[in-house]
C-alpha positions in Angstrom: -45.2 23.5 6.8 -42.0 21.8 5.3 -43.0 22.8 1.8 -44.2 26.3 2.5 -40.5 26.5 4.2 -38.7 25.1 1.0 -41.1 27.6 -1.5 -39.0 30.4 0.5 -35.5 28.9 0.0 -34.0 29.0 -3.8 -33.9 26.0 -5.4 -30.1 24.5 -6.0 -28.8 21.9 -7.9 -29.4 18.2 -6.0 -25.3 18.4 -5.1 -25.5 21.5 -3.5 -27.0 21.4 -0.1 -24.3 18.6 0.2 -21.5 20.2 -1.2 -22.4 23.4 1.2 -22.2 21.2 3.7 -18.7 20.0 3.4 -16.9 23.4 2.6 -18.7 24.5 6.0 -16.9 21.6 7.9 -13.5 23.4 7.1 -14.5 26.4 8.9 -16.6 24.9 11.9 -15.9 23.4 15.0 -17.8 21.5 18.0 -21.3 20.9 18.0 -21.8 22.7 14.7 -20.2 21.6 12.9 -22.4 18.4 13.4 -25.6 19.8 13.3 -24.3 21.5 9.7 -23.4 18.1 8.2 -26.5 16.5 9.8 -29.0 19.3 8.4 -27.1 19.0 5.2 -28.1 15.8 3.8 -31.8 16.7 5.3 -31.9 19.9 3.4 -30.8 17.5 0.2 -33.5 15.2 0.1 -35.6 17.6 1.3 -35.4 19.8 -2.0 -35.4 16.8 -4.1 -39.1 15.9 -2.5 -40.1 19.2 -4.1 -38.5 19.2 -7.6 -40.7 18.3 -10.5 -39.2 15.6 -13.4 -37.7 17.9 -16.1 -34.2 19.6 -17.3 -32.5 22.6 -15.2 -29.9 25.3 -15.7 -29.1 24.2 -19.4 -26.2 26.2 -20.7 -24.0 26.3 -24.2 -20.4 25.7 -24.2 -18.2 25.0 -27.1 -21.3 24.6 -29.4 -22.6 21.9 -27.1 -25.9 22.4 -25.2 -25.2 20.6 -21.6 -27.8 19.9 -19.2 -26.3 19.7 -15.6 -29.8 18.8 -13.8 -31.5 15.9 -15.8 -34.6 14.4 -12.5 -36.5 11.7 -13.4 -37.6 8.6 -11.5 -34.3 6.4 -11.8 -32.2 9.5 -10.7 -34.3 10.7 -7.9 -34.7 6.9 -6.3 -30.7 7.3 -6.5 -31.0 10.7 -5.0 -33.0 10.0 -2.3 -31.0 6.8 -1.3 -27.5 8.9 -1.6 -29.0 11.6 0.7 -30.2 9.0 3.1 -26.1 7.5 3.5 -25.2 10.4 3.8 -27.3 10.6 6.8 -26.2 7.6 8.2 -22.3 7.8 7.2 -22.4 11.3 8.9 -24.6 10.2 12.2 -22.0 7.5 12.2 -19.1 9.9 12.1 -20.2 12.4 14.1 -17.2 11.2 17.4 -14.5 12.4 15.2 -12.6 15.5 14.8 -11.1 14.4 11.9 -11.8 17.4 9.3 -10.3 15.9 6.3 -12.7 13.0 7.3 -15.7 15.4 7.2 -15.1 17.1 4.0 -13.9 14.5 1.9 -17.1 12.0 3.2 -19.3 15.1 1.9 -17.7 16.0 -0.7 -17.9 12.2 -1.8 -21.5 12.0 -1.3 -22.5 15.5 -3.5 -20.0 14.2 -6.0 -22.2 10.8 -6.7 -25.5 12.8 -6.2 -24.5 15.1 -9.1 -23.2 12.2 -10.9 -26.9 10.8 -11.2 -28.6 14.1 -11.7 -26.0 14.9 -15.1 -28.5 14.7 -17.9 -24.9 14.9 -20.1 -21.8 13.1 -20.4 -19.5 16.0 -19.6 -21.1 17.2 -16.5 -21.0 13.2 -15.9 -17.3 13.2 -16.6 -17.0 16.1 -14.1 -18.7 14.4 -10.9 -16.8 11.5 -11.9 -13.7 12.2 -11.4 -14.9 14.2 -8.7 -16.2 10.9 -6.8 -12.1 9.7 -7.4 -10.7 13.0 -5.9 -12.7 13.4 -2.8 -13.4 9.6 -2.0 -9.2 9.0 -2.2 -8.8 11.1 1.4 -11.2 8.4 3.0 -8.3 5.9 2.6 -5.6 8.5 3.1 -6.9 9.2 6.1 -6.0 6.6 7.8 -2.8 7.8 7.8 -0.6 4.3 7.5 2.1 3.5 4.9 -0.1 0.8 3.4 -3.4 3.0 3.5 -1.1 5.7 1.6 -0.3 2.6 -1.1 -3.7 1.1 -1.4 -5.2 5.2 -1.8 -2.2 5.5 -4.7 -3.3 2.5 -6.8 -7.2 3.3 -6.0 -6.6 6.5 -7.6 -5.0 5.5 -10.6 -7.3 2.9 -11.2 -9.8 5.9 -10.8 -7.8 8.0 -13.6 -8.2 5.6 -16.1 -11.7 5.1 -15.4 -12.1 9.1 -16.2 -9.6 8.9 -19.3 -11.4 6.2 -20.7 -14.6 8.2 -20.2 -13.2 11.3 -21.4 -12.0 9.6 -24.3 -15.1 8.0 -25.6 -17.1 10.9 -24.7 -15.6 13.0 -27.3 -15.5 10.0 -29.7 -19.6 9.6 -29.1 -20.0 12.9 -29.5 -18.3 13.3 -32.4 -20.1 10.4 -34.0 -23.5 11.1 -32.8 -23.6 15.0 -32.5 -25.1 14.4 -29.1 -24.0 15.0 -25.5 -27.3 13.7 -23.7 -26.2 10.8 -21.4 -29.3 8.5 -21.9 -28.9 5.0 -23.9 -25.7 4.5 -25.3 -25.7 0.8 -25.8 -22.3 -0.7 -27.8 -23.8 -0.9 -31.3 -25.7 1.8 -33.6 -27.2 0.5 -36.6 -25.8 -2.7 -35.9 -21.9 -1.7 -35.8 -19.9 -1.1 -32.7 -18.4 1.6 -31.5 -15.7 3.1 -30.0 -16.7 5.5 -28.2 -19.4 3.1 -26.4 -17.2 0.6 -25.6 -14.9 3.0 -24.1 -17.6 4.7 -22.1 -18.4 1.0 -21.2 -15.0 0.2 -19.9 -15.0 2.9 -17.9 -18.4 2.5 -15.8 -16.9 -0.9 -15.5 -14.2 -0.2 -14.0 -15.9 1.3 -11.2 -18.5 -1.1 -10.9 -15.3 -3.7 -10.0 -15.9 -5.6 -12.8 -13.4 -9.0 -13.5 -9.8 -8.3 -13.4 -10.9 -4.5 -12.9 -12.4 -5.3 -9.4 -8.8 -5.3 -7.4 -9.2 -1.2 -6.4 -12.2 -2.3 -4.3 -10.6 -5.2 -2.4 -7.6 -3.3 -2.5 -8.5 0.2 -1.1 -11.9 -0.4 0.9 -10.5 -2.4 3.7 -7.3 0.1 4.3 -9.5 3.4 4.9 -10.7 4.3 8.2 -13.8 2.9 9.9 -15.7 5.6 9.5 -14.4 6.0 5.7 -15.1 2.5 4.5 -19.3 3.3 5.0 -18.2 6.0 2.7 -16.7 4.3 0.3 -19.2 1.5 0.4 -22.5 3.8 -0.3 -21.6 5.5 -3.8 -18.9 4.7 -6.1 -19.9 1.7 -7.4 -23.8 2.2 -7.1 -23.1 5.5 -9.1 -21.4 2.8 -11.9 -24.8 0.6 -11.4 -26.8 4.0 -11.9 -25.2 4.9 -15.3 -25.3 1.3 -16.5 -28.9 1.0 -16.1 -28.8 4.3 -17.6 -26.4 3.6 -20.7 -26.6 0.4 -21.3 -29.5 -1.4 -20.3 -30.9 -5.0 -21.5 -26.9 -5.4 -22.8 -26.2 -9.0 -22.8 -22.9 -9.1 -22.2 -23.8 -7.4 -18.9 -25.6 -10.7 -17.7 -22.6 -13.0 -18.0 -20.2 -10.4 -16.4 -22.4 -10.1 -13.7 -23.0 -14.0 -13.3 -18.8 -13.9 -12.9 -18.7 -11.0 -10.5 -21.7 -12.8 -8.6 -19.9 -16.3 -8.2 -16.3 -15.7 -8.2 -15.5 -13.5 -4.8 -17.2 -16.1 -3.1 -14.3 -18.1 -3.0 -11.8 -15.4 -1.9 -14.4 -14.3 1.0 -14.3 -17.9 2.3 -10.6 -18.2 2.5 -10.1 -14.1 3.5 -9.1 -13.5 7.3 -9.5 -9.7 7.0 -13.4 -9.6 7.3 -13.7 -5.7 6.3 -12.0 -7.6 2.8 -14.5 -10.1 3.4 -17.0 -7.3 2.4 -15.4 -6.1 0.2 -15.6 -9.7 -1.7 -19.5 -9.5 -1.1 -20.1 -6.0 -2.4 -18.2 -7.3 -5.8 -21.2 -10.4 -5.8 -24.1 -8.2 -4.5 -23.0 -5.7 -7.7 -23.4 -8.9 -10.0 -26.9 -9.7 -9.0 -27.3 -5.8 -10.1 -25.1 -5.6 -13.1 -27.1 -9.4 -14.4 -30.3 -7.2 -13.8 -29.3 -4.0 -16.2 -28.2 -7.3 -18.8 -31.7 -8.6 -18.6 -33.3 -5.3 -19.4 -36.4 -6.0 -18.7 -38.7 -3.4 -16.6 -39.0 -6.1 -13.6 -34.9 -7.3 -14.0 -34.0 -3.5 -14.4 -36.4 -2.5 -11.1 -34.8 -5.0 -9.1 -31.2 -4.1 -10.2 -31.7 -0.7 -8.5 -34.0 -1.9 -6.0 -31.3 -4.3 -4.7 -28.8 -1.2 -5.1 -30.9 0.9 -2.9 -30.9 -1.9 -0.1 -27.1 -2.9 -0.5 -26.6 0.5 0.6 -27.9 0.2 3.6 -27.5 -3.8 4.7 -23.8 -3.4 3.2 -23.5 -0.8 5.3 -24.6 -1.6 8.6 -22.2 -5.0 8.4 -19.3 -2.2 7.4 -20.6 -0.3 10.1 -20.4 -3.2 12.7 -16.6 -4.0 11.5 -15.9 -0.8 11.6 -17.4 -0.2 15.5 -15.3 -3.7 16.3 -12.0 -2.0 14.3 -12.2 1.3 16.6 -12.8 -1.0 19.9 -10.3 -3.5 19.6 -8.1 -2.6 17.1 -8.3 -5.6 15.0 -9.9 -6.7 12.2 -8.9 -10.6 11.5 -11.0 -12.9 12.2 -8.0 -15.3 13.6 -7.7 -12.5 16.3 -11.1 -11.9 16.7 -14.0 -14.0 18.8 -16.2 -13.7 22.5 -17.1 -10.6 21.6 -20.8 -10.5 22.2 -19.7 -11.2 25.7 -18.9 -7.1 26.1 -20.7 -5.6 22.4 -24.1 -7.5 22.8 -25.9 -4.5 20.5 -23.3 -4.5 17.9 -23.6 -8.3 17.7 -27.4 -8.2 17.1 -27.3 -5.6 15.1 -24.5 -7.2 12.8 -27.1 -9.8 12.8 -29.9 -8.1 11.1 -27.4 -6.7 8.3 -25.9 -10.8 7.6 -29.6 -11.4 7.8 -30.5 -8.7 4.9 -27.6 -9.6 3.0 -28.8 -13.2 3.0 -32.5 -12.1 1.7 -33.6 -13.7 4.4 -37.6 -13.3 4.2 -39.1 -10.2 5.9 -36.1 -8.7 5.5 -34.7 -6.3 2.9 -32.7 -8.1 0.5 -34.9 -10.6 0.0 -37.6 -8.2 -1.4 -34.8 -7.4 -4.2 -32.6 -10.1 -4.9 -35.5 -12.2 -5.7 -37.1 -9.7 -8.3 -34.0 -10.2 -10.1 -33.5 -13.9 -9.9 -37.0 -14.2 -10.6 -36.5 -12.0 -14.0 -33.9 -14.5 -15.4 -36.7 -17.4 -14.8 -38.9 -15.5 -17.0 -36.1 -14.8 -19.7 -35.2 -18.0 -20.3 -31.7 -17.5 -18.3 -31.8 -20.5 -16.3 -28.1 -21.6 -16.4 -27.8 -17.5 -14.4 -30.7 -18.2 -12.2 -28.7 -21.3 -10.7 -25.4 -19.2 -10.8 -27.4 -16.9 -8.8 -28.6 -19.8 -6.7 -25.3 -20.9 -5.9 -24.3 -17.2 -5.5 -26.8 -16.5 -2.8 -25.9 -19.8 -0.8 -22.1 -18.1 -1.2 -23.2 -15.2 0.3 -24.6 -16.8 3.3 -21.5 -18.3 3.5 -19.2 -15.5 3.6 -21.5 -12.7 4.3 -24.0 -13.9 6.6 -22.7 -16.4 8.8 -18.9 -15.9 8.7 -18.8 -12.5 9.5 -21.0 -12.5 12.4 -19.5 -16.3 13.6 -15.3 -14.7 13.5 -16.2 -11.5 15.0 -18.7 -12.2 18.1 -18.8 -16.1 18.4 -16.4 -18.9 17.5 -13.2 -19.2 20.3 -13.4 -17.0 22.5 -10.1 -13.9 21.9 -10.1 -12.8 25.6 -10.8 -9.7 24.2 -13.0 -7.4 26.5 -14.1 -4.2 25.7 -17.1 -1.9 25.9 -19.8 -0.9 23.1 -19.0 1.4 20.4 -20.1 5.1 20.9 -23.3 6.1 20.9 -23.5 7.8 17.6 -22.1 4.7 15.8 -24.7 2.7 17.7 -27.2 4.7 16.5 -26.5 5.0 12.8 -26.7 1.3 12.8 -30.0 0.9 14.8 -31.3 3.3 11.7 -29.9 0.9 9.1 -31.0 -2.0 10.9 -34.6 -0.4 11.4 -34.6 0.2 7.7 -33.8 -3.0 6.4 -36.4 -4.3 8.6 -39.3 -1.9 7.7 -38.4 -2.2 4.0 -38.5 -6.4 3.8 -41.4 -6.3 5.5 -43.6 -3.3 3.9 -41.6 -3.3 0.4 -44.4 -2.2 -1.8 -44.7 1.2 0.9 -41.2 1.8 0.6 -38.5 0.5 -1.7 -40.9 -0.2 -4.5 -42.9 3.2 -4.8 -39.5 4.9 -5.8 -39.1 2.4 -8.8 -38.5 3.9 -12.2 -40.5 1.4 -14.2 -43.9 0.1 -13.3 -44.4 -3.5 -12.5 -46.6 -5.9 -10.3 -44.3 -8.2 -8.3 -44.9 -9.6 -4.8 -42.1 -10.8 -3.3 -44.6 -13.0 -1.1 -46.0 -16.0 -2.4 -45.3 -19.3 -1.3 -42.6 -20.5 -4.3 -40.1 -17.4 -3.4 -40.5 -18.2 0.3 -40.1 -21.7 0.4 -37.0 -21.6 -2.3 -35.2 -18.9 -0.3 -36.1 -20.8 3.1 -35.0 -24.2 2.0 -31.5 -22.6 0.2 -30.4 -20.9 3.4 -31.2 -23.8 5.6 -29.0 -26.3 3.6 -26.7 -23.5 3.4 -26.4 -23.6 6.9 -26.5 -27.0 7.2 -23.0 -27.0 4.9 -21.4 -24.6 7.2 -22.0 -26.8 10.4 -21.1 -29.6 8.8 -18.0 -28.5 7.5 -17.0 -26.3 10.4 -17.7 -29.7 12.9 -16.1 -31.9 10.4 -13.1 -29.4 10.7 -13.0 -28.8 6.7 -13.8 -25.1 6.6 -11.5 -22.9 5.8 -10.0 -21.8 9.1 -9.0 -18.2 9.6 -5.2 -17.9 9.0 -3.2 -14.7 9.0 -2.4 -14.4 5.5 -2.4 -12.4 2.3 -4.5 -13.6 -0.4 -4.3 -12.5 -4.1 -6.7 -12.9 -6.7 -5.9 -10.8 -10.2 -3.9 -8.5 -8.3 -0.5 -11.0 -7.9 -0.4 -9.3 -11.7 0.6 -6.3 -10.4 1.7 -7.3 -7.2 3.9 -10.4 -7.9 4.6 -10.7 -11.4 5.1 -7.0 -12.7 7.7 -6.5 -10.0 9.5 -9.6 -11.1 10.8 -7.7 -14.4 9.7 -4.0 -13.6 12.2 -3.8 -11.1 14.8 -5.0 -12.9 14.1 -3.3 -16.1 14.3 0.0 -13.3 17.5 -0.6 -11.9 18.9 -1.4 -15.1 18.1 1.7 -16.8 18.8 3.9 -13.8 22.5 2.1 -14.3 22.6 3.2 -17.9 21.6 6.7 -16.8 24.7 6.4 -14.4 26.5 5.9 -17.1 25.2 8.6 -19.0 25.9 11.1 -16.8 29.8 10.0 -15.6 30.4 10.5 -19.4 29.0 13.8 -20.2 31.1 14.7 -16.4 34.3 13.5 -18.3 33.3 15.5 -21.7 32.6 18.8 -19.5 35.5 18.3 -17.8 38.0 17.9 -20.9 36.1 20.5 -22.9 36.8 22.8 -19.8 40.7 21.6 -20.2 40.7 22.4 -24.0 38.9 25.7 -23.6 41.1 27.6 -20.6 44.3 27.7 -20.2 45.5 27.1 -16.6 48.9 29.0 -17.2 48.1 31.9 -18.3 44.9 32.1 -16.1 43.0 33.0 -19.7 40.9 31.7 -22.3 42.8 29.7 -25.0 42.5 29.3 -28.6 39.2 29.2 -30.7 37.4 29.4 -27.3 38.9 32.2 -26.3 36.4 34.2 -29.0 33.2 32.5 -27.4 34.6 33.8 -24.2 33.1 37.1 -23.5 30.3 37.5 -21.2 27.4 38.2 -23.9 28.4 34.8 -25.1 28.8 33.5 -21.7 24.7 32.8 -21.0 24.5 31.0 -24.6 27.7 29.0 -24.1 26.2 27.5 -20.7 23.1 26.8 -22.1 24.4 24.6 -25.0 26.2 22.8 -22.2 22.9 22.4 -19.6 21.0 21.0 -22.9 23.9 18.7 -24.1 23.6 17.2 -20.1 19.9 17.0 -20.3 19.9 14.9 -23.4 22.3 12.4 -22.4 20.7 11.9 -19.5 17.5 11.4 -20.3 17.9 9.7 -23.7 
C-alpha cells in the first residue's frame, strides 16, 4: 500500500520533503504544524526506500556537468539515519512554540541530507554552508548574550570551513577537470595537492578536529535544549560522511583520530557543565570514526559509519536527558545538580541506557560498532591505536557513562524537586533508548544490512565480550576507588579552556591594545583634518565682506560647489581611514 501511494507522488530530491517541511512551519500554527514536521521526515525516508542507486537531475553550468542527486549505499545509510533524527529531534520538540526553533532544526536536517546525496563538490559546497546558516539559529535561539557570542564564533569557524572548501574546489577542479565528489585523497600521482589538502582542512574543520574542535565545545552547550539534539545529529557526521567519501584509508586520518579519541577525555573529567561534558565525548566518539576512514579497510570503514549511525542516536538520548534536566531545573552543572532520580525516575533510566550505549556495553548499540573498528586496527597491524582506543573507551566510561548519569541523578543529593519532563521529550527518548537496544542486540537485522561495503563480522564471540566486560569493570572499579579515596576530580564551578585560551586569553592580551591604539591614531586623524577644514574655510571666505575671497572666490559658484565638497568628503575619508 505504501509504495503503490509513493508511485502516485513525484519523486523529489532526498532534501526536499524536509526542506518543505520547514518553510511550512513559518506559516502554521497549533497542532499542525506538528503533524507537518512529524510527516515530514516520514515522507523523507519514505521516498528514499523507493529510489533506485543511480545519478538524478544532472544539469550544465559554466561548462561543468553537476550532479545534485548522487544515491548509493554509503549515502542512503546516511539518509536514512538523518531522516530518523529528524524524527526524534522533532518528536522531542514538539512542546515548543518557538518557530525559529522549527525552521532552522529543519532546515538543518535537509541541509546535511542534501549534503550526502551531492554526487559534486559544488552542490556539496552549497548544503555546506547551508548546514552553517540554518544550524547557527539553534544557538541563537537561546536568546542570551553568551549564546549570541558562542553562535558568532561558531559561524565564523563555519565560514572558513566553506572558504577553504570553495577555495580547493576550484583549485581541484582546475587541476583535474572534474567536479564529481568521490575519492579525492591528498596526493595524485604521488604529489600533493592543494586543492586536496584544502578540501581536507575544511571537512576537518567540521569534524572538530585538534585545535579546530573549539566551535563544538564552544557553541553546542550554549544552544537551547531542544537545539543541542540538533546540533548533535548532523554537522559533524555530515564531515565523517565526506571523509569516508573523500579520503578514505588516509593515514594521516588514523593518528588525528587516535588524538581526538584520547585528548577530550581529560577536559570531560575536569568539566562541570555536563551538556560540555558531551560535547568532550562527541569530539572522542568522532575519533573512533575518523581512525576508521584512516584504516580504510572495508570492515574499519563499515564500522566508522556504523558507529556514526549509533552515535546519532546514543549521543542523543544522553543530550536529550540533559536537555529534559536543563528545561526542569534550570541548571546544567553538575556542582548544582544531584537526588534527582528522587522526582525524574524515567529520565534517569533512560539516561542510563544512552551512558550504557556510549560505553559499548554488550547487547547494546555501541558495542556492535566501536568494536568493528577497534577490531580493524588489530588486523592492520595498528596496535599502538588499538590501545589508544582501549584507553579511549575506559575514558569514555569515565566521562560519558558513569559521570553524567552519577552528577545529574545520584551523588549528594541538590534538594532539587521537580517533576518529569513533558511527555513528548519522554517519548523521543524512549525511541532512542528502544533503538539502541534493538540494534546491540539484533545488529546484523538492523545497523549492519544498511552497510556500504560487504563484510562478515560478529560482534559476538567470546574475545570481544570478555575484553569489553573486563575494561568496563576495572573502569568502574577506578572510578569508585578514586571517588571513595576522594581523588576524582570534584565538580567545581569553573571555566575550563583547552586550545581556545588562544583566542580567549591570549589574542585579547595584544588585540585589544593594538585596537585602542589605532582607534587613538584615528582620533588623531580626524581632529587634524577638523583643523585643516576649518582653516581652509578661513582662507577661502571672507567674514567681512560676507563673500568669497581670493583664488577661491572663482571655485565658488554653485556648479563648482558639488565638486568642491566632494574633494573635501574624500580628503576626510582618506585620512581617516589610512
Amino acid at each position: 500500500m505504501i509504495s503503490s501511494l509513493l508511485e502516485l507522488l513525484p519523486q523529489l530530491p532526498p532534501f526536499l520533503p524536509l526542506l518543505i517541511g520547514s518553510l511550512a512551519a513559518i506559516f502554521l500554527r497549533g497542532h499542525l504544524r506538528s503533524v507537518i514536521m512529524l510527516l515530514a521526515p516520514v515522507w523523507g525516508a519514505l521516498q528514499l526506500a523507493a529510489i533506485d542507486p543511480g545519478v538524478y537531475w544532472t544539469f550544465q553550468l559554466l561548462g561543468l556537468e553537476l550532479e545534485p542527486v548522487r544515491v548509493d549505499k554509503l549515502s542512503l545509510m546516511f539518509g536514512y539515519l538523518f531522516h530518523l533524527a529528524a524524527f526524534i529531534a522533532v518528536v522531542y520538540a514538539l512542546h515548543l512554540k518557538d518557530t525559529m526553533q522549527h525552521v532552522a532544526g529543519l532546515s538543518y536536517a535537509a541541509s546535511a541530507v542534501g549534503a550526502v546525496f551531492a554526487g559534486d563538490l559544488i552542490t556539496l559546497f552549497i548544503f555546506w554552508e547551508m548546514l552553517a546558516l540554518t544550524s547557527v539559529f539553534l544557538i541563537w535561539a537561546r536568546r542570551t548574550d553568551r549564546a549570541y557570542g558562542a553562535g558568532m564564533r561558531y559561524i565564523v569557524m563555519k565560514v572558513l570551513s566553506g572558504v577553504l572548501l570553495l577555495t580547493g574546489a576550484v583549485i581541484f577542479i582546475t587541476q583535474t577537470g572534474s567536479v564529481r565528489f568521490e575519492e579525492i585523497g591528498l596526493e595524485h600521482d604521488g604529489i600533493l595537492k592543494l586543492g586536496s589538502w584544502l578540501i581536507f582542512i575544511a571537512f576537518g574543520i567540521k569534524c572538530a578536529f585538534p585545535f579546530f574542535h573549539n566551535w563544538l565545545t564552544d557553541a553546542y552547550p550554549e544552544s537551547t535544549p531542544t537545539g543541542a539534539i540538533f546540533l548533535a545529529s548532523f554537522t559533524t557526521k555530515v564531515a565523517v560522511y565526506s571523509l569516508a567519501r573523500g579520503f578514505p584509508g588516509t593515514e594521516l586520518l588514523v593518528w588525528i583520530g587516535v588524538t581526538m579519541a584520547c585528548f577530550p577525555i581529560f577536559y570531560a573529567v575536569i568539566e562541570n557543565d555536563l551538556r560540555r561534558v558531551l560535547a568532550y565525548s562527541m569530539i572522542n566518539q568522532v575519533g573512533f570514526m575518523v581512525v576508521g576512514v584512516g584504516i580504510g579497510t572495508s570492515l574499519a570503514l563499515n564500522g566508522a559509519v556504523a558507529h556514526a549511525f549509533n552515535d546519532v542516536i546514543f549521543k542523543g538520548l544522553l543530550m536529550m536527558s540533559m536537555g529534559a534536566v536543563l528545561h526542569m531545573t534550570g541548571r546544567i552543572n553538575g556542582s548544582e545538580l544531584g537526588g534527582l532520580y528522587k522526582s525524574m525516575p524515567k529520565t534517569t533510566i533512560l539516561c542510563i541506557v544512552g551512558a550504557a550505549s556510549i560505553s559499548a556495553f554488550p547487547l547494546f548499540s555501541g558495542f556492535v560498532s566501536k568494536s568493528m573498528i577497534m577490531s580493524a586496527a588489530v588486523a592492520e597491524g595498528y596496535d599502538y591505536v588499538w590501545l589508544a582506543l582501549l584507553f579511549a573507551a575506559a575514558g569514555v566510561f569515565h566521562h560519558a557513562g558513569i559521570k553524567i548519569p552519577y552528577f545529574a541523578f545520584f551523588a549528594h543529593d541538590s534538594g532539587i524537586r521537580t517533576t518529569e519532563p513533558p511527555k513528548n521529550m519522554l517519548a523521543a527518548m524512549a525511541i532512542a533508548a528502544t533503538l539502541c537496544i534493538i540494534i546491540g542486540t539484533f545488529p546484523a537485522q538492523t545497523v549492519y544490512a544498511l552497510l556500504p561495503w560487504e563484510v562478515d563480522y560478529q560482534p559476538y564471540d567470546i574475545t570481544h565480550v570478555l575484553t569489553q566486560l573486563q575494561l568496563l569493570f576495572f573502569s568502574a572499579l577506578a572510578f569508585a576507588w578514586l571517588n571513595l579515596r576522594n581523588m576524582y576530580p570534584p565538580e567545581l564551578p569553573s571555566t575550563n579552556l583547552d586550545t581556545d585560551w588562544f583566542y580567549r586569553k591570549l589574542a585579547p592580551g595584544f588585540v585589544v591594545p593594538i585596537y585602542y591604539s589605532v582607534m587613538q591614531m584615528m582620533n588623531k586623524l580626524e581632529r587634524l583634518a577638523n583643523i585643516v577644514i576649518r582653516r581652509l574655510i578661513r582662507m577661502s571666505y571672507d567674514d567681512d565682506k560676507n563673500q568669497p575671497k581670493g583664488y577661491f572666490a572663482k571655485l565658488w559658484p554653485i556648479e563648482t560647489m558639488v565638486l568642491w565638497v566632494a574633494f573635501l568628503l574624500a580628503g576626510i575619508l582618506i585620512l581617516y581611514y589610512v
